[in-house]
C-alpha positions as CSV (number, residue, x, y, z in Angstrom):
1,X,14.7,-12.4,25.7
2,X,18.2,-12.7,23.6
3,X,19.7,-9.5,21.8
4,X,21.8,-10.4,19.0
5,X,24.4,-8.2,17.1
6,X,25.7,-10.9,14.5
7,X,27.7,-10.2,10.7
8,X,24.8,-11.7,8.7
9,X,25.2,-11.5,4.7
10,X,28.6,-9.2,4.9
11,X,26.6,-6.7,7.6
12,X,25.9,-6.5,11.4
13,X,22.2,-7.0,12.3
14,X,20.5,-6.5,15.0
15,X,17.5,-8.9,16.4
16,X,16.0,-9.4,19.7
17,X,14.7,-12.9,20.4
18,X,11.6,-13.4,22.5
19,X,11.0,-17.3,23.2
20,X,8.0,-18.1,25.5
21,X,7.6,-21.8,24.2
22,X,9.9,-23.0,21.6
23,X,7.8,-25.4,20.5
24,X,5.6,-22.9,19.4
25,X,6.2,-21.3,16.1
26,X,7.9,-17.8,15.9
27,X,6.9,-14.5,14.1
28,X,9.3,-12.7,11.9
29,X,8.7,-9.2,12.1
30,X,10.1,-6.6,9.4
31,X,9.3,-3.1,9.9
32,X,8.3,-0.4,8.0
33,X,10.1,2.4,6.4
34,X,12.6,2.1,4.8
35,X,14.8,3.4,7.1
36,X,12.9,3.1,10.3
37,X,13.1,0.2,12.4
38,X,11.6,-2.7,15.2
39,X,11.3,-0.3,18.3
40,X,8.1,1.2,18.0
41,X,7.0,-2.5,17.5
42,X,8.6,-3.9,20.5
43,X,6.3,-2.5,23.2
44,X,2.8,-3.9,21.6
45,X,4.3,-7.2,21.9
46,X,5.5,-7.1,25.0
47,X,1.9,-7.2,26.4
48,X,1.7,-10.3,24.1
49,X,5.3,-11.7,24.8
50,X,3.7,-14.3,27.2
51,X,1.7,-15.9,24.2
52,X,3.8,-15.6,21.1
53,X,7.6,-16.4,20.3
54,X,8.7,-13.2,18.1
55,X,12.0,-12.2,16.6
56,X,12.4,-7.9,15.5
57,X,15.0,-7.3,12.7
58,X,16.4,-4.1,12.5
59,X,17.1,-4.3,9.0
60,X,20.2,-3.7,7.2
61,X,21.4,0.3,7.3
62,X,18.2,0.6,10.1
63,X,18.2,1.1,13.7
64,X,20.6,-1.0,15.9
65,X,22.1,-2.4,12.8
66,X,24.8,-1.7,11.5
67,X,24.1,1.7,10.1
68,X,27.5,2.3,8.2
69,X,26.7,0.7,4.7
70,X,27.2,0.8,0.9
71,X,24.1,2.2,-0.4
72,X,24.6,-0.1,-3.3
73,X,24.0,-2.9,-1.4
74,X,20.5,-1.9,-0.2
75,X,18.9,-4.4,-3.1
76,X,16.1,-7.1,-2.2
77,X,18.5,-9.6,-2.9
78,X,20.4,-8.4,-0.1
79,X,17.5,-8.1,1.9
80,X,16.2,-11.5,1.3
81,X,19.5,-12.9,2.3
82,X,19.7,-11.6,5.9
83,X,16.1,-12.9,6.2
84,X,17.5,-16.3,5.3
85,X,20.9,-16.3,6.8
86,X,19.3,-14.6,10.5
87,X,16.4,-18.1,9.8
88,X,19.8,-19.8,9.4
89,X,21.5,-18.2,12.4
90,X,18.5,-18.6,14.7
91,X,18.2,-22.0,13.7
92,X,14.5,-21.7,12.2
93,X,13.6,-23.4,9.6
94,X,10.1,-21.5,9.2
95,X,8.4,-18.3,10.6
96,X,5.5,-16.5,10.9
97,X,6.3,-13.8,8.5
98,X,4.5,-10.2,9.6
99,X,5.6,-7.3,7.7
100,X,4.7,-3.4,8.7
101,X,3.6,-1.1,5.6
102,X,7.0,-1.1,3.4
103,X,7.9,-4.9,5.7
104,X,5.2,-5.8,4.0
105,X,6.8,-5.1,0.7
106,X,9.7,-7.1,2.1
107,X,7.6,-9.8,3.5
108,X,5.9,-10.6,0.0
109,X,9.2,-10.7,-1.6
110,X,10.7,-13.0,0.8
111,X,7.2,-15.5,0.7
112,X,7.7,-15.8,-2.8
113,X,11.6,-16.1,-2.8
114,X,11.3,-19.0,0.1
115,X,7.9,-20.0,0.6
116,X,9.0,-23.3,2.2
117,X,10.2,-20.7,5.0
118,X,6.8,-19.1,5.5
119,X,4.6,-20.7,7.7
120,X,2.2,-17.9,7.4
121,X,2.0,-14.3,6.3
122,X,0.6,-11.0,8.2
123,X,0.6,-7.8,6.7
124,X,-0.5,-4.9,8.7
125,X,-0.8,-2.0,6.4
126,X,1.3,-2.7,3.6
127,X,2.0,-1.0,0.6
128,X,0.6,-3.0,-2.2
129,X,1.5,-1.0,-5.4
130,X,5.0,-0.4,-5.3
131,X,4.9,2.3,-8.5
132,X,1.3,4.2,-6.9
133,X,3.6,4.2,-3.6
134,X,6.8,5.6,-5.3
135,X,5.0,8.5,-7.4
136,X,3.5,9.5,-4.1
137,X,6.4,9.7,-2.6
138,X,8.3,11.7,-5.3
139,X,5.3,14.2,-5.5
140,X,5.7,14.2,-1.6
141,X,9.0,15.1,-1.6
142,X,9.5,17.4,-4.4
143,X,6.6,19.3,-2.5
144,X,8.3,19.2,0.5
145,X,11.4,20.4,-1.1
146,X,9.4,23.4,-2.4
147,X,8.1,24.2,0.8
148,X,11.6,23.8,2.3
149,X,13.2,26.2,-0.6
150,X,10.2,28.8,0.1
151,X,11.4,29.3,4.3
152,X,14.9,29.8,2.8
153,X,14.4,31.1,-0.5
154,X,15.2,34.1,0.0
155,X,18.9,33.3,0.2
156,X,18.7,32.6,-3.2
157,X,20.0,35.1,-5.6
158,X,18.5,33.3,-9.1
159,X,16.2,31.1,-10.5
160,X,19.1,29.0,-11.4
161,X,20.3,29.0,-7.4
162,X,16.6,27.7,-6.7
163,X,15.9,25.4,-9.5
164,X,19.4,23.6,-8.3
165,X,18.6,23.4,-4.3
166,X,15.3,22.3,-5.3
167,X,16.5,19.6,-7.3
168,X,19.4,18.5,-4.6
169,X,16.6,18.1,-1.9
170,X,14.2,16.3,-4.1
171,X,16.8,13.8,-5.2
172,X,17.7,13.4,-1.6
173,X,14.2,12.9,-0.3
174,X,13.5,10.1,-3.4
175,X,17.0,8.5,-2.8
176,X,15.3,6.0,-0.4
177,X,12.3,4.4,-2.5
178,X,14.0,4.6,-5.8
179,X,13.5,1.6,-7.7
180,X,16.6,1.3,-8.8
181,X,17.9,0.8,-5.3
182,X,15.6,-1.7,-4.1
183,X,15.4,-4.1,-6.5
């Protein structure tokens, strides 16, 4: 097992390195989120580490990496290049590719960016309609914003107080699966 913390594409990632046999091919695996990261992972696998050669990615702005970013430069593109550059860094010139729900996202995208890369693909409960997955997640959080204003509305004074927290919260909450910050 090898733990990385390497500048990859402008950023510090973080990757653990399982190798059982290296002549065996390795698994790529992108969690889920965004904003989570490879931890929760990690354990399943160890049961498995003596059969399969697996690398976790904390992706950019996620877990171990570095967490200090430009928001601006959470775009696919960006995303897709710290796939290819950690390949690059590990030496690997293909993978396993296994993406976790929004991973999955992530792992379709980087199949189709570099499919010469992609020995395989494994999705495991991945979002598959990016725009059904975003309007849930709006209506999600602009009802969890209302429940959130409703413990502490009454610290409000007006409609215009509420209408205004409301929308603060809600824009916070659907910050993180905006399409026009992943793309």
């Amino acid at each position: 097992i090898k733990e990385y913390f390497e500048t990859i594409n402008g950023t510090k990632l973080y990757f653990v390195k399982h190798t059982y046999d290296s002549s065996r091919p390795y698994i790529l695996f992108l969690h889920g989120g965004p904003g989570s990261n490879s931890a929760y992972i990690q354990t399943l696998f160890e049961i498995l580490s003596p059969k399969v050669n697996i690398i976790f990615l904390d992706q950019r702005g996620c877990g171990k990496s570095e967490r200090k970013i430009n928001r601006k430069s959470l775009l696919f593109s960006n995303l897709l290049k710290d796939i290819d550059e950690t390949l690059k860094f590990l030496k690997l010139k293909d993978v396993i590719l296994m993406g976790h729900s929004w991973g999955g996202v992530l792992a379709i995208k980087y199949a189709k960016h570099a499919p010469e890369k992609v020995r395989a693909l494994v999705l495991v409960n991945p979002v598959l309609s990016w725009s059904i997955a975003t309007a849930n997640f709006y209506q999600a959080s602009e009802d969890y914003a209302r429940k959130f204003i409703k413990i502490i509305g009454q610290t409000f004074s007006n409609d215009k107080e509420y209408f205004r927290a409301l929308k603060v919260i809600h824009r916070f909450c659907s910050f993180f699966v905006s399409p026009n910050n992943l793309q």
